[in-house]
C-alpha positions in Angstrom: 8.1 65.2 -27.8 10.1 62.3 -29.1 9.3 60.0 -31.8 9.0 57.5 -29.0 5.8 59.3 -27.3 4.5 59.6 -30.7 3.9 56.3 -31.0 3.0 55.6 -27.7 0.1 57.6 -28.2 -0.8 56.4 -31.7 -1.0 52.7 -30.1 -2.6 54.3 -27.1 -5.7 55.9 -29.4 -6.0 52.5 -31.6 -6.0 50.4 -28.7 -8.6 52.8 -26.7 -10.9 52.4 -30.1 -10.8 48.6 -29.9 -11.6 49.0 -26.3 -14.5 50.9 -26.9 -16.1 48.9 -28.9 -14.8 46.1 -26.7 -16.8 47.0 -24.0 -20.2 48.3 -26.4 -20.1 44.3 -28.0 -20.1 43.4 -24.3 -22.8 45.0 -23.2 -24.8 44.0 -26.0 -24.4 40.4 -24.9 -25.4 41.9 -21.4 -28.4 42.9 -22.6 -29.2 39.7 -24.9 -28.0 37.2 -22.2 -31.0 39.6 -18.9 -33.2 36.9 -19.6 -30.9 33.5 -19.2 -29.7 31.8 -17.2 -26.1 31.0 -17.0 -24.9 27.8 -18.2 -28.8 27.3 -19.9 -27.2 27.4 -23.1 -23.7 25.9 -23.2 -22.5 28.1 -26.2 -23.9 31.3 -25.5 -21.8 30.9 -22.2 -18.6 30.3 -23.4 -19.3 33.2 -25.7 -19.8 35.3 -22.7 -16.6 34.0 -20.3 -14.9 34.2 -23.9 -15.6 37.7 -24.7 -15.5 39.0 -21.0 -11.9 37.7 -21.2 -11.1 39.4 -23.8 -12.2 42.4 -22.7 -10.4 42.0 -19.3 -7.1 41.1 -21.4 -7.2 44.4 -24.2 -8.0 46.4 -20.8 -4.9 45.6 -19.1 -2.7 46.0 -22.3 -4.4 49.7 -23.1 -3.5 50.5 -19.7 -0.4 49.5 -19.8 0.0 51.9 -22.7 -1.9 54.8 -20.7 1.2 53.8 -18.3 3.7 54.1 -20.5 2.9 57.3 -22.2 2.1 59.3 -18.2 6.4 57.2 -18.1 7.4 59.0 -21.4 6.4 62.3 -20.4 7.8 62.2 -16.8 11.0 61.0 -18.8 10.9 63.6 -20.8 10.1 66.3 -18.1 13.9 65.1 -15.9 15.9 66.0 -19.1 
């Protein structure tokens, strides 16, 4: 493999971390926001929109490194 897929994967693997615990701060608002409702509390709603954002955003971007990685290895499998 090239030094190229190397660090494909290295971002890949940092990003995927974030992600994870992305997505395990997210459902921890889930679980403190059961019992509102939305808009009740202004600031704990923006949190939410905020964060689930965020989450939508690094999702996109990690896949897009999933995507480039599956790229560098079909590359790599023509030559």
């Amino acid at each position: 493999m090239s030094v190229d897929s190397g660090s494909a994967r290295n971002k890949f693997r940092s990003r995927f971390v974030v992600e994870i615990v992305l997505i395990a701060v997210l459902a921890i608002y889930m679980a403190l926001a059961k019992g509102q409702v939305v808009g009740e509390d202004l600031v704990f709603t923006v949190i939410g929109a905020g964060l689930m954002a965020l989450v939508t955003y690094w999702t996109l971007h990690t896949l897009r490194d999933g995507l480039e990685i599956i790229a560098l290895q079909v590359r790599g499998l023509k030559h």
